[in-house]
N, C-alpha and C positions, 0 to 999 in steps of 0.2 A: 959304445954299442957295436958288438958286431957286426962286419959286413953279410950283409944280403947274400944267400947264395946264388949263382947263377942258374937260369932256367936248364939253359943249354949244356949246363956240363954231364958229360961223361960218367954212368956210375961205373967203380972199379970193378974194374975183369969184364967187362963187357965194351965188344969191340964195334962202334957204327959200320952199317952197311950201306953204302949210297943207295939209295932207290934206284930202279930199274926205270931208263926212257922208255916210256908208253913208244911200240912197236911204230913204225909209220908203215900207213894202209898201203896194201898194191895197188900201183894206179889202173894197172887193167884192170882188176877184180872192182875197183871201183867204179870204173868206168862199164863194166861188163854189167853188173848190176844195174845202173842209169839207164841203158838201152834196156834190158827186160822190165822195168816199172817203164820206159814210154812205152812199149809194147801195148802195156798193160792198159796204159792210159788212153793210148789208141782206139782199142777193143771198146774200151765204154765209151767214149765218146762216140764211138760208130754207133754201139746198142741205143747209149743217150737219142742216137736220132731217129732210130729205127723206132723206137718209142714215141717220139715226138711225132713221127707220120702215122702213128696208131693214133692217136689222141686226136690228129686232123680228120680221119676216118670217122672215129667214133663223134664227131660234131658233123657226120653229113656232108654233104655239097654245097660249099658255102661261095658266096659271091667272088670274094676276094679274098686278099691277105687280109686285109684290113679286119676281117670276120673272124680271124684266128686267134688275131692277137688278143693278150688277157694283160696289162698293166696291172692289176692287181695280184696275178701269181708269178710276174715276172719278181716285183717286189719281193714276194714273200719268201720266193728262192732265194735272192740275194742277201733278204735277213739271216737267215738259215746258215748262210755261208759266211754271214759274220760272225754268229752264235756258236758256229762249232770252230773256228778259228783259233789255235794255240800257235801259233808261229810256226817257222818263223820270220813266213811270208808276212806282208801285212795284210789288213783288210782291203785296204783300198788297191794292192797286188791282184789279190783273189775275185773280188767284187769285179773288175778286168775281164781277169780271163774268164769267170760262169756268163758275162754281157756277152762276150762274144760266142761263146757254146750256143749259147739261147738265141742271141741273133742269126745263127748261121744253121741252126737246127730251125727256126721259124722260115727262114728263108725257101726251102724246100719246099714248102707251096708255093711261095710266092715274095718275091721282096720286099719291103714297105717303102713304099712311096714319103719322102719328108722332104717337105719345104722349109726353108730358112733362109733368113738375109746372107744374099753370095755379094761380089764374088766368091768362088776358093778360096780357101785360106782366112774368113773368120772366125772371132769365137763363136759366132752361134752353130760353124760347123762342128768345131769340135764339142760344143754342146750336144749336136744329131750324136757325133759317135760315140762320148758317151754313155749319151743316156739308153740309144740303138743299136751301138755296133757297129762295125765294116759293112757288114751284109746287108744291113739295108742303103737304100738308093736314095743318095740327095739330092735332093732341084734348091738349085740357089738361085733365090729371086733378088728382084730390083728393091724391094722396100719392103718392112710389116706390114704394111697396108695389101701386099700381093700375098703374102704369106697367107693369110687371114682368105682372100678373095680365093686362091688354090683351093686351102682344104674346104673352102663353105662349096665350089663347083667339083669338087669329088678328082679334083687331078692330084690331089694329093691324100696321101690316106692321114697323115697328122703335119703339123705343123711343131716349131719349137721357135720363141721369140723370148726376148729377153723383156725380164720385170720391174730388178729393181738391182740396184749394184750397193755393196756396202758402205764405199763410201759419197758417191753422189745422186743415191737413191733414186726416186721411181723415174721409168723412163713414159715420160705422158702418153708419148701415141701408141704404146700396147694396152694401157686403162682404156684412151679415149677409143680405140676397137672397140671391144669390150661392150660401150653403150650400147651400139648401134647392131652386133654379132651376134647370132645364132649359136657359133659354136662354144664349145664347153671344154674345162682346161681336164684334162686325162691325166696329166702328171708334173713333175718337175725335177729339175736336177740344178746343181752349183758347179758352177765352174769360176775355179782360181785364175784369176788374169793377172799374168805376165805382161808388162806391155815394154816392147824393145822399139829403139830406134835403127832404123834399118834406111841403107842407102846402097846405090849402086857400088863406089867407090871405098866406104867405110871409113871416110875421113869426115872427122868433124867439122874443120874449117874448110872444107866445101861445102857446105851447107848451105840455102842462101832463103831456101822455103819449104815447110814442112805440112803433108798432106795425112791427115785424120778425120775419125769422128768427131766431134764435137762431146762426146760424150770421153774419147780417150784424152785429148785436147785437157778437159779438168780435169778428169784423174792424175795428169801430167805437168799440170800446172805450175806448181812449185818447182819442180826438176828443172824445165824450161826457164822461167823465170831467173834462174841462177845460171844458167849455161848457157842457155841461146836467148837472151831476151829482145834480141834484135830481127831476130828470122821473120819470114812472112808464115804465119799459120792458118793454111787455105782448109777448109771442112768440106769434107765429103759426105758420101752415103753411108760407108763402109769403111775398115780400116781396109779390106782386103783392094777398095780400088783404089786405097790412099797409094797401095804399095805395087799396083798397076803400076797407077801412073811416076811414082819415084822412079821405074825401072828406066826412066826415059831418058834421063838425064844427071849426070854427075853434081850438079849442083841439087838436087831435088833428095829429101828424106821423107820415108812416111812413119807415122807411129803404128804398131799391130803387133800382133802374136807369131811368136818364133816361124810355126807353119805358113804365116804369109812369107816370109822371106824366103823357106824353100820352095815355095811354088813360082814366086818371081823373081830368083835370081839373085836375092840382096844377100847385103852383110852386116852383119849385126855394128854399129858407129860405137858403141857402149856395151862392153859383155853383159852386164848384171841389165838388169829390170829397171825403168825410171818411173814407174808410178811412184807415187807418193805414200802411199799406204802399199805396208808389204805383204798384208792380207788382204787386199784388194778383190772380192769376189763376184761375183755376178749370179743372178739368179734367172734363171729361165724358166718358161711355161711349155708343156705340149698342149697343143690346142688338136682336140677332134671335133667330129658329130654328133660325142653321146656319153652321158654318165656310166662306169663303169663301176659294178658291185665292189663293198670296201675290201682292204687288205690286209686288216689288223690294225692298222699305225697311219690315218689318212687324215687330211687337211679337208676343208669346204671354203670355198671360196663364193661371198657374195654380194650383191649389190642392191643397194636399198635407197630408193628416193624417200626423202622425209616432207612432210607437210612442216612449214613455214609456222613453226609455234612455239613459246617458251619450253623448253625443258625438251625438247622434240630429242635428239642425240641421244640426252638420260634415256626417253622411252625405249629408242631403238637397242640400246645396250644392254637394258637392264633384264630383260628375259633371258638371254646368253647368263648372264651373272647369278638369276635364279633357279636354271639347269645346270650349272655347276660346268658350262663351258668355256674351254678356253679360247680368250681372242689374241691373235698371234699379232695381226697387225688393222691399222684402218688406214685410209686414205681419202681423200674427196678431190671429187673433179665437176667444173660443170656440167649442169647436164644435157647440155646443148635442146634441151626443151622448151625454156621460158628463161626469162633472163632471170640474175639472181636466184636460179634454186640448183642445187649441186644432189652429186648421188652420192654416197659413202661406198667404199671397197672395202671389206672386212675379210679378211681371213679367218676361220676359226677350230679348232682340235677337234676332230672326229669327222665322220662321216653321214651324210645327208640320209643314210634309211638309218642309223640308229635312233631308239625312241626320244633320247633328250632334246636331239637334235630337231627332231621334226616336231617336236612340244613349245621348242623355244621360237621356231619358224612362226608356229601356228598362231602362237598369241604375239607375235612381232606385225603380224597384220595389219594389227587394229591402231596399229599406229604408225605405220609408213603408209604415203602414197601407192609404192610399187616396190616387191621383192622379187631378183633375178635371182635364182641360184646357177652360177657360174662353172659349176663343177664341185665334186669330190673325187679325190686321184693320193693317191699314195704318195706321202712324205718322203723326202728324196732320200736314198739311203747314204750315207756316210761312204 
């Protein structure tokens, strides 16, 4: 059999040419370039605001910030900015930098007041920023329980408190608020938790007790367990006052987020992350005063006491399942009203004025003791 000819050979009389290196760019002309697009980008974001104060006008003399803000078209921006997204920034780049435009262009009336469990340096701060931005002002309080007490006495314009984490799920004293609270949840965001071990000295065997949440504490479990199963593990309020009080002492570590460390001085004992799960997430709530019109793409969050009778749960579900709504999650807690009777926490796809929604409420009636609706607020964006 003859051999195969080769691809690559030469036909006669005809002589290859190398290809030509693709030129390389001049760096000033490239650089020259970079400054007239910020120029550019300057200019609209200045107009971006000048605009945004026209829109403050045209809603009148309103009390406060708090009267400006729209959660539901901050959203719809943000979707926008994911939908026309070709790279080859990424989403979650971009979704960044339009929070902060919109935080900083809101701010110009007035900055938004948000409370959330301090000290500095937690995650539910960096949950404020963001799902708000720089631009708005955070009050870090002592506990959920303050959080909750601010925005119900109007020192705070919202609140943001943590829900439920991926992997050691719901956190009870933001439900059990909830019972007994007036206010209504406006929105929500995820935040990715890192959790580092962090010490004044950065040496492990200094170590002698280590100060956390209780809730970081198990996410970190297993990690611990195998490397320091000897330590003393004292539980705090906060990781950020775990990493307070670590800064005191060379033998003392705390568990928290990279940001606590730079606020108090520490160093990281472990470069990488020791949770246990490496998608470890957290889900947060903002809590306001008031339901805010849907967004396109929203959640309804609610709470249902059920009367004490077979098949009670089936009734409470089954109108959701007959409008064709989805239920994201449930949960039950007591209901601190009568012993043995509990409330349910349901989450559900859509928002509280569309008609399915308010169809499947209507005839959920006649079969719960009592319906809270808790909020409808805009699906966190990606």
């Amino acid at each position: 059999m003859a051999p195969k000819k080769s691809a690559n050979r030469t036909r006669p009389g005809k002589v290859e040419v190398p290809a030509a290196k693709p030129a390389r760019p001049d760096l000033a002309q490239v650089r020259e370039r970079i400054d007239a697009i910020d120029r550019q980008i300057q200019a609209l974001i200045a107009e971006r605001a000048q605009y945004a104060l026209q829109v403050g006008k045209a809603k009148g003399k309103l009390a406060a910030a708090v009267d400006y803000y729209r959660p539901e078209r901050e959203a719809q921006v943000l979707r926008m900015v994911v939908d026309r997204n070709e790279g080859p920034l990424s989403d979650e780049v971009l979704v960044h930098v339009f929070r902060e435009i919109m935080s900083a262009c809101l701010a110009q009336q007035e900055p938004l007041k948000i409370g959330y469990l301090g000290p500095e340096g937690t995650f539910s701060q960096q949950a404020v920023l963001k799902h708000f931005g720089r631009s708005a002002h955070g009050l870090p309080l002592a506990s959920i329980e303050e959080v909750f007490q601010e925005v119900e006495n109007g020192n705070a314009d919202f609140g943001v408190v943590p829900v439920e984490n991926s992997g050691q799920g719901t956190i009870q004293v933001t439900l059990d608020m909830f019972l007994t609270s007036s206010l209504k949840i406006c929105g929500e965001t995820e935040l990715r938790v890192h959790q580092f071990l962090l010490s004044r000295s950065g040496r492990i065997e200094d170590i002698e007790r280590i100060y956390a949440h209780p809730q970081s504490f198990a996410q970190t479990a297993g990690w611990l367990r195998a490397n320091l199963p000897k330590v003393e593990k004292i539980p705090v309020s906060s990781n950020a006052e775990g990493a307070r009080r670590a800064r005191n002492a060379d033998d003392a570590a705390a568990i928290a987020g990279e940001s606590a460390g730079h606020v108090y001085g520490l160093k990281k004992v472990i470069t990488r992350p020791i949770q246990d799960d490496a998608d470890n997430t957290t889900r947060f709530l903002v809590i306001g005063r008031q339901i805010f019109p849907a967004s396109g793409h929203d959640r309804t969050s609610v709470l249902v006491f059920i009367r004490d009778k077979p098949g009670a749960l089936f009734d409470v579900l089954s109108p959701f399942a007959r409008h064709g709504i989805s239920m994201n999650r449930i949960e039950s807690r007591p209901s601190h009203q009568a012993k043995w009777e509990y409330g349910f926490f349901i989450d559900l796809a859509g928002h509280v004025e569309e008609p399915a929604m308010k169809a499947a409420l209507a005839e959920l009636e006649g079969h719960s003791a009592q319906i809270k609706v808790l909020g409808s607020y805009p699906v966190a964006v990606p």
